[in-house]
Biopython code that builds the backbone (N, CA, C, O; Angstrom):
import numpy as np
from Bio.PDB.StructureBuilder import StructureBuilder

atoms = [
    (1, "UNK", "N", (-4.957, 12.945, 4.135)),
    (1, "UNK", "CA", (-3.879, 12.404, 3.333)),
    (1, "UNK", "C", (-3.218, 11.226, 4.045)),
    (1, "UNK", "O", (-2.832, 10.264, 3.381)),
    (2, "UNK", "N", (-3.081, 11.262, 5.310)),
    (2, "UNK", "CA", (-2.494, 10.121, 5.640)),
    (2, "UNK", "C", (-3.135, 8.744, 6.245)),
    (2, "UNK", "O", (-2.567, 7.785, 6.768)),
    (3, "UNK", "N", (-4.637, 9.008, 5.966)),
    (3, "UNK", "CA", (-5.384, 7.974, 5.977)),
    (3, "UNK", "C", (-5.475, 7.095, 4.244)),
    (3, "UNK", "O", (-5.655, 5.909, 3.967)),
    (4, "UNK", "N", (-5.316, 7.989, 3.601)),
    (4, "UNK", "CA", (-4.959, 7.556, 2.384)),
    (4, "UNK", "C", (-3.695, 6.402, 2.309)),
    (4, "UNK", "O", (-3.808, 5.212, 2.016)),
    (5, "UNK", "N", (-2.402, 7.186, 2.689)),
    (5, "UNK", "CA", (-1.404, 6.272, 2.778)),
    (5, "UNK", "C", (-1.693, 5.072, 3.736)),
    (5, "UNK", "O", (-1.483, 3.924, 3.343)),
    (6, "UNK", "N", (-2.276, 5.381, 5.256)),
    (6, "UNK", "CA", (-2.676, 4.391, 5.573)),
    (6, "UNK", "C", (-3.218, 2.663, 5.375)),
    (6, "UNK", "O", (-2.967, 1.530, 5.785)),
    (7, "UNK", "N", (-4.330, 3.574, 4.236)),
    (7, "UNK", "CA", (-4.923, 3.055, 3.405)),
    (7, "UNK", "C", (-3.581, 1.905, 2.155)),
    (7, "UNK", "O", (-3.472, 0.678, 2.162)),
    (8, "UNK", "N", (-3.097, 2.535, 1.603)),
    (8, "UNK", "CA", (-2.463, 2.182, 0.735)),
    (8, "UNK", "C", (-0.964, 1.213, 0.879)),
    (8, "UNK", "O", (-0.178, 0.662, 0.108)),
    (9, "UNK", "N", (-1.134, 1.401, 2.416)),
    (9, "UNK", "CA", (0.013, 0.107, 2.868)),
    (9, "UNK", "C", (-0.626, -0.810, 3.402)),
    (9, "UNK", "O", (0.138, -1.754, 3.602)),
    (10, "UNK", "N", (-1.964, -1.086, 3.845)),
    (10, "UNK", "CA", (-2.903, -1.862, 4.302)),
    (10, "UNK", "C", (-2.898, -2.863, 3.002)),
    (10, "UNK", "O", (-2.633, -4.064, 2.969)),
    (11, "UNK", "N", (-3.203, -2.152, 2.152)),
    (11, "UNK", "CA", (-3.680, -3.236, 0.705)),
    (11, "UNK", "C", (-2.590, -3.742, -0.100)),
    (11, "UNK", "O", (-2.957, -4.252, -1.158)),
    (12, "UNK", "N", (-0.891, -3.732, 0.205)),
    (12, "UNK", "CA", (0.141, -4.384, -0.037)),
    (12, "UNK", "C", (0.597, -5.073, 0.501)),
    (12, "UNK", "O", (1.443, -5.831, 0.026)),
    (13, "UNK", "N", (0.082, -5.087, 2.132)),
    (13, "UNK", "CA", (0.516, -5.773, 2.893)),
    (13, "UNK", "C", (-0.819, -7.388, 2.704)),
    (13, "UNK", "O", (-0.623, -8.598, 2.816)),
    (14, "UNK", "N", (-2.022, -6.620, 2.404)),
    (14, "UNK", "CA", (-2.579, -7.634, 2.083)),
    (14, "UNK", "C", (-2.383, -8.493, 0.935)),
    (14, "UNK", "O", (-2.898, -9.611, 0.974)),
    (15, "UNK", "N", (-1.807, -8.189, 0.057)),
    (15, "UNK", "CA", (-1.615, -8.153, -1.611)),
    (15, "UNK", "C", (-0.373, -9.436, -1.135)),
    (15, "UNK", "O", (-0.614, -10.634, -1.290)),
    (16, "UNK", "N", (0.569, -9.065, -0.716)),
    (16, "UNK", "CA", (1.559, -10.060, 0.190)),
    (16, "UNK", "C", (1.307, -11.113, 0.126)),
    (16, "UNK", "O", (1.962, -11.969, -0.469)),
    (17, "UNK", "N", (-0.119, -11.332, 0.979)),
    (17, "UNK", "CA", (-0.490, -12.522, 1.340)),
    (17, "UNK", "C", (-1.163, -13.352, 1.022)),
    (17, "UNK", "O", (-1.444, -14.347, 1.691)),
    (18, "UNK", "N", (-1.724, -12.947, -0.605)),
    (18, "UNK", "CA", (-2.394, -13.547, -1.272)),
    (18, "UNK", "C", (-1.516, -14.667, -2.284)),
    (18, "UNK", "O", (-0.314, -14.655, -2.550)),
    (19, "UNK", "N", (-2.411, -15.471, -2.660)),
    (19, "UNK", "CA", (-2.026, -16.163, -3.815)),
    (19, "UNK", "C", (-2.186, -16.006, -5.291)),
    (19, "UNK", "O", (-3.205, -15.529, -5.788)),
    (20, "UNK", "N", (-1.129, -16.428, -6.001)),
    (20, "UNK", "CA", (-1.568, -15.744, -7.234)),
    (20, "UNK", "C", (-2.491, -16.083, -7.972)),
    (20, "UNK", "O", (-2.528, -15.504, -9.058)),
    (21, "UNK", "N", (-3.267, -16.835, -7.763)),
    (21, "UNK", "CA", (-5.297, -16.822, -8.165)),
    (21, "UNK", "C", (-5.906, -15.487, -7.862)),
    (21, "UNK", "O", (-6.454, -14.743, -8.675)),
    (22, "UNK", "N", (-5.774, -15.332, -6.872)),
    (22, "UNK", "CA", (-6.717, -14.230, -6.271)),
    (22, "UNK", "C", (-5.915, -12.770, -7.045)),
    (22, "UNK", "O", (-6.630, -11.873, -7.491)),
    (23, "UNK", "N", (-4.504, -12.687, -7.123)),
    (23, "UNK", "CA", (-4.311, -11.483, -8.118)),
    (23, "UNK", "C", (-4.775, -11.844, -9.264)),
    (23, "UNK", "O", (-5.588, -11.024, -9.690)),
    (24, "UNK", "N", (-4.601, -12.737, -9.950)),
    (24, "UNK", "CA", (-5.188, -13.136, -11.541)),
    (24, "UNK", "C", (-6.427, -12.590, -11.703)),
    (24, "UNK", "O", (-6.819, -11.862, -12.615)),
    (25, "UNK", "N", (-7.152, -13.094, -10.524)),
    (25, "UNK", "CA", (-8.681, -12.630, -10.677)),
    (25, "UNK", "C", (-9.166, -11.310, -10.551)),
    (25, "UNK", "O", (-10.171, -10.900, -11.131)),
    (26, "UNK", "N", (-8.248, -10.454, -9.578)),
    (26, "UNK", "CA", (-8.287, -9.277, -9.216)),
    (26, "UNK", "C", (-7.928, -8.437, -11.034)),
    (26, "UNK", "O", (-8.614, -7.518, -11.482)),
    (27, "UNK", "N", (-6.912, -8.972, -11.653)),
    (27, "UNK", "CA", (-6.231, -8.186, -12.315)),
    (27, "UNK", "C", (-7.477, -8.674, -13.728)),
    (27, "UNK", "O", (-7.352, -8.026, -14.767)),
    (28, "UNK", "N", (-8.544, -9.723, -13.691)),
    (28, "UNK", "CA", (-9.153, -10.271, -14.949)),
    (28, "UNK", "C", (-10.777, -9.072, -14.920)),
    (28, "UNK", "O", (-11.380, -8.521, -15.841)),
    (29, "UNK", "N", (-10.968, -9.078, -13.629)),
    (29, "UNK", "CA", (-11.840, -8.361, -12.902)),
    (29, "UNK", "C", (-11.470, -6.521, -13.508)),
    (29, "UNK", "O", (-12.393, -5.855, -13.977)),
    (30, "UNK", "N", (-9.950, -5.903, -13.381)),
    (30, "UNK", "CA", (-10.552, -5.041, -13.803)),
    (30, "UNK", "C", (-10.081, -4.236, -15.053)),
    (30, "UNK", "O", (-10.306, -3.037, -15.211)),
    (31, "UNK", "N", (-9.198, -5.273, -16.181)),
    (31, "UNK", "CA", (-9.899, -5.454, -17.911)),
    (31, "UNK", "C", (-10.948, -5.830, -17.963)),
    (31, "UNK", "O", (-11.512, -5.070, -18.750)),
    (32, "UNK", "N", (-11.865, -6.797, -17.506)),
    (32, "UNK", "CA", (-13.397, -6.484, -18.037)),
    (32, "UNK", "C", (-14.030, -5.203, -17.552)),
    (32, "UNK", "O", (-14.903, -4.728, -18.279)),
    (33, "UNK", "N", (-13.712, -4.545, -16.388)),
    (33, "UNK", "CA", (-14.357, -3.130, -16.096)),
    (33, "UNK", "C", (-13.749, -2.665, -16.990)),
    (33, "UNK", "O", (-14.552, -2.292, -17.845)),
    (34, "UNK", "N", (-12.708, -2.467, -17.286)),
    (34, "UNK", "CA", (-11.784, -1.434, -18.586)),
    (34, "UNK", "C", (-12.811, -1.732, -19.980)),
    (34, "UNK", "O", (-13.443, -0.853, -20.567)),
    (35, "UNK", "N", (-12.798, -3.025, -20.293)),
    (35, "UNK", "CA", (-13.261, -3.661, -21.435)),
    (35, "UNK", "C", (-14.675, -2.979, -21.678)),
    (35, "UNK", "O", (-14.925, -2.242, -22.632)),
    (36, "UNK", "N", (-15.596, -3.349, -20.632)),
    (36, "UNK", "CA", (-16.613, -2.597, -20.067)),
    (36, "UNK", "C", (-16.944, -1.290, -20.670)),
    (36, "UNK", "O", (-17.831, -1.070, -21.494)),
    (37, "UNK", "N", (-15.914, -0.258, -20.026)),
    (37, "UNK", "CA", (-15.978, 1.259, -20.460)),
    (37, "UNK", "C", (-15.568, 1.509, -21.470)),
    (37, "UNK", "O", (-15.823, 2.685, -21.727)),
    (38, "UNK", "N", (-14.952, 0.949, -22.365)),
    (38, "UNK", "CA", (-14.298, 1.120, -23.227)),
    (38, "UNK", "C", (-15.125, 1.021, -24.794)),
    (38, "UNK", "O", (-15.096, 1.688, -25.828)),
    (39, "UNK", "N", (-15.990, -0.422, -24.229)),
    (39, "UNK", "CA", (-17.590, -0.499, -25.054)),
    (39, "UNK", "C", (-18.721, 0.655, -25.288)),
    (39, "UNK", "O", (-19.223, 1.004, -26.356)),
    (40, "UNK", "N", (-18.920, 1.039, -24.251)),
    (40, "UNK", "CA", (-19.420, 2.258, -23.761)),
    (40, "UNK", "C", (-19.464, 3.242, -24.722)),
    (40, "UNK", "O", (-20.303, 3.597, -25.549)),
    (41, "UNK", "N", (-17.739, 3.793, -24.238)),
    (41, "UNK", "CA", (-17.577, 4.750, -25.114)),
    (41, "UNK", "C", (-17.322, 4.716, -26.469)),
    (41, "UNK", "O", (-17.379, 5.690, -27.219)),
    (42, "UNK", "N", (-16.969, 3.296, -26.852)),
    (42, "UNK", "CA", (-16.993, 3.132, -28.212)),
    (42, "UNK", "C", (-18.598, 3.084, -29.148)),
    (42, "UNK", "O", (-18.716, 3.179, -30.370)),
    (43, "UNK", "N", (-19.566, 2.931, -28.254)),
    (43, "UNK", "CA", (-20.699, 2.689, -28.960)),
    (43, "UNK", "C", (-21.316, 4.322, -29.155)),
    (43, "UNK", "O", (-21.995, 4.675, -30.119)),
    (44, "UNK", "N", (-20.947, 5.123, -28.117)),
    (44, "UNK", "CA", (-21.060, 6.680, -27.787)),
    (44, "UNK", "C", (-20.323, 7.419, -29.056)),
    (44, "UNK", "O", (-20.973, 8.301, -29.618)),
    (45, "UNK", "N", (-19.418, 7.210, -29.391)),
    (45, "UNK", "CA", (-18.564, 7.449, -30.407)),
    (45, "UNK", "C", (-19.244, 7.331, -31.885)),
    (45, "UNK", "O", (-19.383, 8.144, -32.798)),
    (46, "UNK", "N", (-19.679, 5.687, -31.687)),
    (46, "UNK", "CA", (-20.013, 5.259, -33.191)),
    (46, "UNK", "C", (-21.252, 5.884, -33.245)),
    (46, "UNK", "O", (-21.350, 6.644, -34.209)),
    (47, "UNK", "N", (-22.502, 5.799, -32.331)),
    (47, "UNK", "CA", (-23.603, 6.479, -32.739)),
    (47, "UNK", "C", (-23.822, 8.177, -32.931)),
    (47, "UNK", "O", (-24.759, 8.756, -33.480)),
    (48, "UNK", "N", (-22.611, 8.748, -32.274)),
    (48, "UNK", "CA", (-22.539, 10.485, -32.602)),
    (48, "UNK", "C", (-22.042, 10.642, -34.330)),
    (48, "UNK", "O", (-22.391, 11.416, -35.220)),
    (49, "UNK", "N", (-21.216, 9.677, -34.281)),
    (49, "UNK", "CA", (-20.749, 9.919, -35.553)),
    (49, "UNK", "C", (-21.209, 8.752, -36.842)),
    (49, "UNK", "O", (-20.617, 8.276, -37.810)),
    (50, "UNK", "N", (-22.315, 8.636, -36.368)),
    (50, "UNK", "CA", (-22.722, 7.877, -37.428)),
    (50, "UNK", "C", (-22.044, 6.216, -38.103)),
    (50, "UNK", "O", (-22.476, 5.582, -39.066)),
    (51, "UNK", "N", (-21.125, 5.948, -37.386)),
    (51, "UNK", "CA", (-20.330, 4.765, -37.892)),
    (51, "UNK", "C", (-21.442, 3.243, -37.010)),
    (51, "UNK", "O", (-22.442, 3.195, -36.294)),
    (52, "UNK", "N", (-20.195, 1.942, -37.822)),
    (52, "UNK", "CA", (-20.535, 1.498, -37.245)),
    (52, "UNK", "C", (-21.063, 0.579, -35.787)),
    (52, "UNK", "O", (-20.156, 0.012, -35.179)),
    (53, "UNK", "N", (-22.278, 0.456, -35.321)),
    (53, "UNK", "CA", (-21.928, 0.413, -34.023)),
    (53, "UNK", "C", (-21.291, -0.421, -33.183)),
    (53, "UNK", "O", (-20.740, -0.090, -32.133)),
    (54, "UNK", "N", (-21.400, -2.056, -33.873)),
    (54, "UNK", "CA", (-21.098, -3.314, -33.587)),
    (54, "UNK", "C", (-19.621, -3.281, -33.615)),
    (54, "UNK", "O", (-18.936, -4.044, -32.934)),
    (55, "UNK", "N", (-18.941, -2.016, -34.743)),
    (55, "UNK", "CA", (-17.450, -2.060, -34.939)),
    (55, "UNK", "C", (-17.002, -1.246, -33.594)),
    (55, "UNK", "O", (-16.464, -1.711, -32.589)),
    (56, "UNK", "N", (-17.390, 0.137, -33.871)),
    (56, "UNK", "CA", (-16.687, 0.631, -32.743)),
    (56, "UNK", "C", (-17.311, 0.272, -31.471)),
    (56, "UNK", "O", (-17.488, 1.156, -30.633)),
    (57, "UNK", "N", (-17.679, -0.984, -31.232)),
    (57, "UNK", "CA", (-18.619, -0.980, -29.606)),
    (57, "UNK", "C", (-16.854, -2.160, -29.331)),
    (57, "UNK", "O", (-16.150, -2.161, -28.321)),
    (58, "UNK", "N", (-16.645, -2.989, -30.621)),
    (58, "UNK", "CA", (-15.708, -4.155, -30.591)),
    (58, "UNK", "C", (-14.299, -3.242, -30.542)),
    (58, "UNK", "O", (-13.463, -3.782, -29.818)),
    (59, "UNK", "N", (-13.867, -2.052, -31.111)),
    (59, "UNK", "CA", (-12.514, -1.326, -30.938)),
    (59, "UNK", "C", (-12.515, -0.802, -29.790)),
    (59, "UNK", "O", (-11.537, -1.049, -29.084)),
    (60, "UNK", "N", (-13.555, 0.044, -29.263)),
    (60, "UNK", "CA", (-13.522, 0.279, -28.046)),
    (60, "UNK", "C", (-12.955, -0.240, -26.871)),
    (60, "UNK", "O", (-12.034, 0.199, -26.182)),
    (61, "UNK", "N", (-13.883, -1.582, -26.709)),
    (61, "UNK", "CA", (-13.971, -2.957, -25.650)),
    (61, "UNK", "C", (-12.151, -3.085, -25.981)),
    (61, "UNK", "O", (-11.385, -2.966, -25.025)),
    (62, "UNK", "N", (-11.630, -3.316, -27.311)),
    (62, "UNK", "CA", (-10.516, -3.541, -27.010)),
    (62, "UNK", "C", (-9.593, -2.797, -26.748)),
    (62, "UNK", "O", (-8.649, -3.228, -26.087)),
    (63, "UNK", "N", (-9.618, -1.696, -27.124)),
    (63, "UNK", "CA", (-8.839, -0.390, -26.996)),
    (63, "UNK", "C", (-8.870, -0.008, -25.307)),
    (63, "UNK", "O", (-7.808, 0.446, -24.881)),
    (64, "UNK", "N", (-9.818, -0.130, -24.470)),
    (64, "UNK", "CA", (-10.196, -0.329, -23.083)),
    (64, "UNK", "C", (-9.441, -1.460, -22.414)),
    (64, "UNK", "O", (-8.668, -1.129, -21.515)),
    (65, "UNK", "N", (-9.559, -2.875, -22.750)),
    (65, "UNK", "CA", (-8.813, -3.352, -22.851)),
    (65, "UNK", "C", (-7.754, -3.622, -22.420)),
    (65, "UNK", "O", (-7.361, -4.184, -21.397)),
    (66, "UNK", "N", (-7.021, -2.925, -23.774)),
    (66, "UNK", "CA", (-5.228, -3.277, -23.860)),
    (66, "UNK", "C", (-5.026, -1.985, -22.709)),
    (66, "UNK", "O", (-4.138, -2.134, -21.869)),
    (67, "UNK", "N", (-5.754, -0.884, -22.689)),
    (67, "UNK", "CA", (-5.224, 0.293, -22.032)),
    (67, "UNK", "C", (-5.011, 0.164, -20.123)),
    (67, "UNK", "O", (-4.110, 0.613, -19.415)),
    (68, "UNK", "N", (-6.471, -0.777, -19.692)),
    (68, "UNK", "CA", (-6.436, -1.107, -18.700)),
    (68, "UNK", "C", (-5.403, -2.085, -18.345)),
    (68, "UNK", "O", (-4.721, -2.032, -17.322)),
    (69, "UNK", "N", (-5.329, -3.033, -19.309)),
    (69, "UNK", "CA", (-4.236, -3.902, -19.027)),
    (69, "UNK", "C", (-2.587, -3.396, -18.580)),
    (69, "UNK", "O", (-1.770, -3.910, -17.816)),
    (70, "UNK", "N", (-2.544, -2.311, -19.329)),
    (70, "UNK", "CA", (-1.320, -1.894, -19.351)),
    (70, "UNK", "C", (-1.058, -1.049, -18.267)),
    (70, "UNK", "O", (0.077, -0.699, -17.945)),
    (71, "UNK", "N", (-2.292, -0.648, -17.585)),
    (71, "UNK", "CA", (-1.644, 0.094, -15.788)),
    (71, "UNK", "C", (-1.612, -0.579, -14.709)),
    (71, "UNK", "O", (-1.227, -0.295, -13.575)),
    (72, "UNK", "N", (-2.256, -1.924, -15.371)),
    (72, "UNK", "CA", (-2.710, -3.158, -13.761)),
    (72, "UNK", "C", (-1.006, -3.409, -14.037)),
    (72, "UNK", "O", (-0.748, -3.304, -15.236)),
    (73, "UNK", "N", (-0.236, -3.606, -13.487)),
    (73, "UNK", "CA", (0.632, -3.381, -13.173)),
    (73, "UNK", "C", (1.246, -5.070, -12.769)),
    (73, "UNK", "O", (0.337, -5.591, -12.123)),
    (74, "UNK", "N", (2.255, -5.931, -12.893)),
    (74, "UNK", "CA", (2.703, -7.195, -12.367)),
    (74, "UNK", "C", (3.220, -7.308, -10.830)),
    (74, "UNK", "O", (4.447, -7.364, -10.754)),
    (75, "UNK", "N", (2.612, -7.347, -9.744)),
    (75, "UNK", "CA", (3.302, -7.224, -8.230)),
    (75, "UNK", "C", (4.123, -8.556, -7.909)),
    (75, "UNK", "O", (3.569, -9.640, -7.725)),
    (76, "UNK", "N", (5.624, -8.342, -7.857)),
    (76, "UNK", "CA", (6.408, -9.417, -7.481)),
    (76, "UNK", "C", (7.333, -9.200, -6.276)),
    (76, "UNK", "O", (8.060, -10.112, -5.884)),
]
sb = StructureBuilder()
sb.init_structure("model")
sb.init_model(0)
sb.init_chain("A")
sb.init_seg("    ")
for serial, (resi, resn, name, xyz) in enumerate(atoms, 1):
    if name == "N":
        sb.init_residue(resn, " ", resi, " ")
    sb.init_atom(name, np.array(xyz, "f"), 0.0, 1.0, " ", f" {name:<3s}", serial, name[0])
structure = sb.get_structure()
């Protein structure tokens, strides 16, 4: 556990010292992983249940998305 915390003041202190490119990119980097999974499971969805796939592969991706977006969090 306290290599964890360790861990977890290491990467604010680095976060510090960055510029805000490198968070932008960090934070664009992981809505497309969100976006990503979100496709996934939307295409998993549409083909169990018979819908369509191109639709729910596109609600998914966004529903992934907005959801990831909303825990990456603004560091000021």
């Amino acid at each position: 556990m306290a290599m964890y915390g360790q861990q977890m003041l290491d990467r604010l202190k680095s976060n510090k010292d960055t510029n805000g490119n490198e968070l932008l990119l960090e934070k664009t980097r992981g809505t497309f992983t969100g976006s990503a999974i979100g496709l996934f499971i939307g295409l998993y969805i549409g083909y169990s249940r018979h819908y369509n796939l191109l639709m729910s592969a596109f609600i998914g991706a966004a529903i992934g998305g907005l959801v990831t977006r909303s825990f990456i969090n603004d560091k000021k």
